[in-house]
C-alpha positions as CSV (number, residue, x, y, z in Angstrom):
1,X,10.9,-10.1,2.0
2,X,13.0,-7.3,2.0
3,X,13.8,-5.5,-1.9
4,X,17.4,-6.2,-2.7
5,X,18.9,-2.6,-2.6
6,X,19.9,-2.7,-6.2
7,X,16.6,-2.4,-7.6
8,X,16.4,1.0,-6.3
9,X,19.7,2.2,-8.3
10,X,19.3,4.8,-11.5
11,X,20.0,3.1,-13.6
12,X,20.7,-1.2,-13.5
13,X,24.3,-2.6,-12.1
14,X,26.0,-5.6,-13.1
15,X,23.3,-7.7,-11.0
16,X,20.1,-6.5,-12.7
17,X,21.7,-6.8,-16.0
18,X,22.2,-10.0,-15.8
19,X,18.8,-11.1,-14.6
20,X,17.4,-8.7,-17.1
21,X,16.0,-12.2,-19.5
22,X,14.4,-13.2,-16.4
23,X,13.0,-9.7,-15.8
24,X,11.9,-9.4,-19.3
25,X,10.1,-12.8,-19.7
26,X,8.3,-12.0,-16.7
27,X,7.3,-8.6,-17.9
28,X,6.0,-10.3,-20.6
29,X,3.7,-12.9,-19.1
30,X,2.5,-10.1,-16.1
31,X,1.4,-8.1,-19.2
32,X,-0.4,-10.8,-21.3
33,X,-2.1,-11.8,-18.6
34,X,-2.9,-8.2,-18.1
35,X,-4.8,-7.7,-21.2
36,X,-7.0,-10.9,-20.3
37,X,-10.9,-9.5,-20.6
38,X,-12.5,-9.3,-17.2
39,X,-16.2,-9.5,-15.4
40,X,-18.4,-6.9,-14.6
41,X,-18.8,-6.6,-10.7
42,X,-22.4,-4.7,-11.4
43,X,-21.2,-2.0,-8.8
44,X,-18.3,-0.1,-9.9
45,X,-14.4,-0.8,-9.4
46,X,-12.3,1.6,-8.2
47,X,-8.6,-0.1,-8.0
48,X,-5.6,1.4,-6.1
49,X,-2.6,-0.3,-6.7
50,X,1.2,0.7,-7.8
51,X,3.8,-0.2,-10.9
52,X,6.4,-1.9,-8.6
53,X,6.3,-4.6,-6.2
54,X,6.5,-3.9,-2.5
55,X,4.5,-0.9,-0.8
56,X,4.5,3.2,-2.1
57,X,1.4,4.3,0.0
58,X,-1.4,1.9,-1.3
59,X,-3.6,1.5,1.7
60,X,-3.5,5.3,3.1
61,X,-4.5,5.8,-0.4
62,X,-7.4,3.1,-0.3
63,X,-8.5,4.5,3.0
64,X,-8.7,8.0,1.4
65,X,-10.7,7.0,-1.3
66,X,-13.4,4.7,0.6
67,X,-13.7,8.5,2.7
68,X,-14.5,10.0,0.0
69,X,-17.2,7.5,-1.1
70,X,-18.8,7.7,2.0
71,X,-18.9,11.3,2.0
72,X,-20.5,10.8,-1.3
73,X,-23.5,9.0,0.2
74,X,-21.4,5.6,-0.7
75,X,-21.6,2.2,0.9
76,X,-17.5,0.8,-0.1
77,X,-16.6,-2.5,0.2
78,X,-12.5,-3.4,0.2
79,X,-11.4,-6.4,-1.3
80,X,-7.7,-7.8,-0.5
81,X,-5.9,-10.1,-1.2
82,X,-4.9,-10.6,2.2
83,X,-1.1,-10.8,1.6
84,X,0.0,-14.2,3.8
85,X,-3.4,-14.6,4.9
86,X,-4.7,-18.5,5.5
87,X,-8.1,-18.0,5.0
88,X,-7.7,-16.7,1.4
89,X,-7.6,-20.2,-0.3
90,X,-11.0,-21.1,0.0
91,X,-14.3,-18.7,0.0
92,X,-14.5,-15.1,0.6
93,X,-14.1,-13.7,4.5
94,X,-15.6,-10.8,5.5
95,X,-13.2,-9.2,7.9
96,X,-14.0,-8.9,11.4
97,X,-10.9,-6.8,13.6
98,X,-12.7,-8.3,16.8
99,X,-12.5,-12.0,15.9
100,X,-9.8,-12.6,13.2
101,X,-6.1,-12.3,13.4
102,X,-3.6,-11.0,11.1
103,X,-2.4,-14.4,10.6
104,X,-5.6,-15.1,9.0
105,X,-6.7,-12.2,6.9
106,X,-3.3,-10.0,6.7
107,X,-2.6,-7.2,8.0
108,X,-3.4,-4.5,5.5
109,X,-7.6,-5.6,5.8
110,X,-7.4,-5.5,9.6
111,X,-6.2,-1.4,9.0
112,X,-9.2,-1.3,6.1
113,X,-12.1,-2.9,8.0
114,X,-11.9,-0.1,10.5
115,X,-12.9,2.1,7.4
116,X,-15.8,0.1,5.7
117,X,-16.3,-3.7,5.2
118,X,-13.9,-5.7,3.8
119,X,-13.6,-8.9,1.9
120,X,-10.4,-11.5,1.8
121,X,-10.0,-14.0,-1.0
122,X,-7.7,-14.9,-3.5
123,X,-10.3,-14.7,-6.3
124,X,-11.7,-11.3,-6.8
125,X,-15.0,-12.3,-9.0
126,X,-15.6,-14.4,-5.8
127,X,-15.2,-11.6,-3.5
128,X,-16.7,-8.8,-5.2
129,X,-20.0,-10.9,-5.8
130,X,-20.1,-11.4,-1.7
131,X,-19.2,-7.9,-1.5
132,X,-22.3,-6.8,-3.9
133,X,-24.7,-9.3,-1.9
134,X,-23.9,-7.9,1.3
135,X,-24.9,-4.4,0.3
136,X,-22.1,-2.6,-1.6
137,X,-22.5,0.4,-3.9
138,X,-18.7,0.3,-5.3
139,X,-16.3,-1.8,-4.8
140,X,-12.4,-0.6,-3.8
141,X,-9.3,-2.4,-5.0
142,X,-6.3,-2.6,-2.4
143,X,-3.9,-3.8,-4.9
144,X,-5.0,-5.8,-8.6
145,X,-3.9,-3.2,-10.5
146,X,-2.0,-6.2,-12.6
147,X,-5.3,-8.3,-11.9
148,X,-7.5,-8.3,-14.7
149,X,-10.2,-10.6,-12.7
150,X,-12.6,-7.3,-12.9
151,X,-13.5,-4.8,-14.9
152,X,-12.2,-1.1,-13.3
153,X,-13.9,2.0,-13.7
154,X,-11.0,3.4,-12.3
155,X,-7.6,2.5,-11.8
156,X,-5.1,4.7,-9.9
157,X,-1.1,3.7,-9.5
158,X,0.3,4.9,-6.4
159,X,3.9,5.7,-6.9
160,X,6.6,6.7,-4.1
161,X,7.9,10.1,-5.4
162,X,11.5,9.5,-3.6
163,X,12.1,6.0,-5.4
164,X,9.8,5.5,-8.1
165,X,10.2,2.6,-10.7
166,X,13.8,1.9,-9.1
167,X,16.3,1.3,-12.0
168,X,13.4,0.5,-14.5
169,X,13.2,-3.2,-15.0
170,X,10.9,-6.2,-14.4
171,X,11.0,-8.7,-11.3
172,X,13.3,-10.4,-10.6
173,X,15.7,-7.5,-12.2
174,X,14.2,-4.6,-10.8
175,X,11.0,-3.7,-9.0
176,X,8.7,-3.2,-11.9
177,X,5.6,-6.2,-11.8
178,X,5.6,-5.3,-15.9
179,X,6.8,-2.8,-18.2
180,X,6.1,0.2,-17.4
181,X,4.4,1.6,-20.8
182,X,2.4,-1.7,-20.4
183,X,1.0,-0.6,-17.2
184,X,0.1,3.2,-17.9
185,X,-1.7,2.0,-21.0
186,X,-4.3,-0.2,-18.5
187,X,-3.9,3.0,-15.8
188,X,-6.3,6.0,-15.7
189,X,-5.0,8.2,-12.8
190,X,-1.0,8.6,-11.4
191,X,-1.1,9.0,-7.4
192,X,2.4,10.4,-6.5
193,X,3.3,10.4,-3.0
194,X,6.3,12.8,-1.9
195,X,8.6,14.4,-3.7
196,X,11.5,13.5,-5.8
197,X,13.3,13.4,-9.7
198,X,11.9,10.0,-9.9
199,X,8.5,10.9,-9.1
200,X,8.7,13.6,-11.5
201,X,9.5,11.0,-14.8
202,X,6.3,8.8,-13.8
203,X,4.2,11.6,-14.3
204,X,6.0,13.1,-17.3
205,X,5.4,9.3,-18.6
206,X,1.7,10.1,-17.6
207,X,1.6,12.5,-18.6
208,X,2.3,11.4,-21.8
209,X,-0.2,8.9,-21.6
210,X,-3.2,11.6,-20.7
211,X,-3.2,10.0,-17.6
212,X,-4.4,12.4,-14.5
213,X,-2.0,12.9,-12.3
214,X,-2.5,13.8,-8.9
215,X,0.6,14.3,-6.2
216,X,0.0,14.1,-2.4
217,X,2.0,13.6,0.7
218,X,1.6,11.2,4.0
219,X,0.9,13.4,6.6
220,X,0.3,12.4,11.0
221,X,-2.7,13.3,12.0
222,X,-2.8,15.9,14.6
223,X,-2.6,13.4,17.8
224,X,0.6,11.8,16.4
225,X,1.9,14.8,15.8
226,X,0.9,16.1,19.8
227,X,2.2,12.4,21.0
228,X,5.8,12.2,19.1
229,X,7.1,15.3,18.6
230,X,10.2,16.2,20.5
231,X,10.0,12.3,22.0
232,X,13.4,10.1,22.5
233,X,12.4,7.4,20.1
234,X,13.4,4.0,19.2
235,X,11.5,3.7,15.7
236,X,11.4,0.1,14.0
237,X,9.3,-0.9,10.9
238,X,8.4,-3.8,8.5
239,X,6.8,-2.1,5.6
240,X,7.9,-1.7,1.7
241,X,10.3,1.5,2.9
242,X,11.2,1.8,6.2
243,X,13.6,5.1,5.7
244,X,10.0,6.6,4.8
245,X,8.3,6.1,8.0
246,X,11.7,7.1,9.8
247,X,11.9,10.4,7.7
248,X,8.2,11.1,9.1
249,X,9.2,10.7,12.7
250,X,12.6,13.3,12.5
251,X,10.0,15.7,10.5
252,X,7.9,15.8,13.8
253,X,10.8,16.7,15.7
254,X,11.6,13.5,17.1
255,X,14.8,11.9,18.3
256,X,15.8,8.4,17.3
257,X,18.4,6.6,19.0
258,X,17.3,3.9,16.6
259,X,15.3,3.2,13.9
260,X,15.5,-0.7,13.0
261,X,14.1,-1.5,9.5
262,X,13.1,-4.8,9.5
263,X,11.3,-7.1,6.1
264,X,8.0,-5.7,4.6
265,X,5.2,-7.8,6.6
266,X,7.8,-9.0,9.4
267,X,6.4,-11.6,11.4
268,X,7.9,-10.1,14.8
269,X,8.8,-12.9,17.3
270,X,9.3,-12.8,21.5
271,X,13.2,-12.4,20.7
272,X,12.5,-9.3,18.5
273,X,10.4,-8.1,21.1
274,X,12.4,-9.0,23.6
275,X,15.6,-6.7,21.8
276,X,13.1,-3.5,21.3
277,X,12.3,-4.1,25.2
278,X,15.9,-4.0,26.2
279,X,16.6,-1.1,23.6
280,X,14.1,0.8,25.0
281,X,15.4,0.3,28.6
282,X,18.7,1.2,27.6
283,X,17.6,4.5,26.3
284,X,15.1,5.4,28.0
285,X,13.2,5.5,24.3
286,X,9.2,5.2,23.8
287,X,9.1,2.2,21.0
288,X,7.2,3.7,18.0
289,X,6.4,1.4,14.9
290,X,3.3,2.1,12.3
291,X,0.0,1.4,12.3
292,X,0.3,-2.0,10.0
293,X,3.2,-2.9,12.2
294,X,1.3,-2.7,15.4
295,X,-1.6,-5.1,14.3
296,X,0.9,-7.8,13.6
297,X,2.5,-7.6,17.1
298,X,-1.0,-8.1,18.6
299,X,0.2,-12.0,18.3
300,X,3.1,-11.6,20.3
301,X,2.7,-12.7,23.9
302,X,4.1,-9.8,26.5
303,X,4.0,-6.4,24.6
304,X,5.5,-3.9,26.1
305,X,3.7,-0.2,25.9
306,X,4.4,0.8,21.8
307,X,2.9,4.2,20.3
308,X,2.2,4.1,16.4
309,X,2.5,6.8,14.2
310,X,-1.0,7.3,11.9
311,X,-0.7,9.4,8.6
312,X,-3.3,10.2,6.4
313,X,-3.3,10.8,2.4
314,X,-3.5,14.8,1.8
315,X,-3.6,15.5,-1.7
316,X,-1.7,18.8,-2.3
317,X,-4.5,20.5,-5.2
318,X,-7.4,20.1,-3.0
319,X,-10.6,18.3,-5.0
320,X,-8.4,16.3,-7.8
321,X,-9.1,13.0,-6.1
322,X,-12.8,13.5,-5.3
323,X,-13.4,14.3,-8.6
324,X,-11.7,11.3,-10.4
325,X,-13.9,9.4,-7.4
326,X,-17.2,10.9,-8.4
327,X,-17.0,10.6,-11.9
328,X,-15.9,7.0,-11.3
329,X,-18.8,6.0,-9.2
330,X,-21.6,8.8,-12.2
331,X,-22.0,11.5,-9.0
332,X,-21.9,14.8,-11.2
């Protein structure tokens, strides 16, 4: 689904107050059900997840973090959810990118698994007890934050510095899964990626809260950066914030001709494909989508040649987020 653009407003409009009951029952239940007592996984938790609904960086930020495990002498497991997966319903899958689709597992664990192992299921006790069997040291979290299924040794909210919390309220009134004092009571570290005003309040509230707060950008790596730059570009996207991935591309010195947002986790069909193809053609434009994008187009039939634009998580003071990591998983 795509956010309606009135979430994203300073402050609410007409439309947001008037679903504010709805947004404020909901808040309410997400944070009961928050401060529900969870199980120990035996290995420790490390969650990333964020305050609102739709994406602000999570799985860069889960990649970064199972890196720095490793580095540690680590052996990370992911769990996911595996956001429209089919095989989440019943018992845990262990993610393999040769043999399973994203139709199956979700897009987001076919990106992770490269990383370290990952898990899929809808219940996280489930998961994280085939994720201990098989070997893990600590477990890492893409998303749950709201989940209270297991006990976190650490749990850090990735926020979007450019949007933030949006106009401040609860679903279906504004992007916010629960209040946000609710949240940053059950949160011990504040990820903010980019730079903006709205950024900047989170991690005064965090602040506020003790909370550590760490700020970081999405950077290409070195080969997108060689690839892209200077290109002729038709850019398209179905992620929480297409503009973001859009920005990334003019800040390597690209040219779009187009850049086609499409809904967060877009199923893309032939007829997409087939208008990118034509576009392409008309322009004499490389297609360039991201890395999440590009795993769900491996089901359509006939692709034509698409380059993908990788980032990684750079935190801008150095060590902060290996050091909330080691003390998370008792490495002095």
């Amino acid at each position: 689904m795509r956010a309606p653009a009135f979430w994203w407003t300073e402050r609410p409009d007409v439309r947001a107050l008037a679903l504010s009951p709805l947004g404020m029952a909901f808040g309410a239940v997400t944070s009961r059900r928050m401060q529900r007592p969870g199980t120990r996984a035996g290995v420790p938790v490390i969650c990333i997840g964020n305050f609102v609904a739709g994406g602000a960086g999570k799985t860069p930020t889960a990649i970064a973090v199972a890196n720095i495990l490793i580095r540690l002498g680590e052996r990370p497991f992911f769990l996911s959810r595996g956001y429209g997966a089919t095989v989440r319903s019943g018992s845990p899958i262990r993610v393999d990118p040769e043999k399973h689709t994203f139709r199956e597992v979700g897009d987001e664990p076919l990106l992770l698994a490269r990383v370290a192992p990952t898990i899929v299921a809808a219940d996280r006790v489930a998961a994280a007890r085939a994720a201990v069997r098989a070997g893990a040291s600590v477990i890492v979290m893409d998303d749950g934050l709201q989940n209270p299924s297991l006990v976190k040794n650490l749990s850090i909210a990735v926020v979007d510095g450019a949007t933030g919390i949006g106009n401040g309220l609860c679903i279906p009134a504004g992007p916010l899964r629960a209040p946000l004092e609710d949240q940053l009571a059950l949160t011990h570290a504040v990820l903010i990626i980019g730079t903006g005003s709205r950024g900047d309040e989170i991690a005064e509230a965090a602040r506020a809260h003790d909370l550590a707060v760490i700020e970081a950008t999405l950077e290409p790596t070195a080969a997108s950066r060689a690839r892209l730059s200077r290109q002729k570009i038709i850019a398209f996207a179905g992620i929480g914030r297409p503009e973001k991935f859009f920005e990334t591309l003019r800040g390597l010195g690209a040219t779009l001709v187009q850049a086609i947002p499409f809904p967060d986790h877009h199923r893309f069909s032939s007829g997409d494909i087939s208008t990118l193809k034509s576009a392409s053609r008309q322009f004499g434009a490389t297609l360039v989508t991201t890395e999440k994008d590009y795993v769900r187009l491996q089901a359509v039939p006939d692709l034509p040649p698409i380059d993908t634009l990788a980032v990684t998580l750079e935190p801008i003071r150095g060590l902060e987020l290996e050091k909330l990591v080691s003390v998370a998983v008792d490495r002095p």
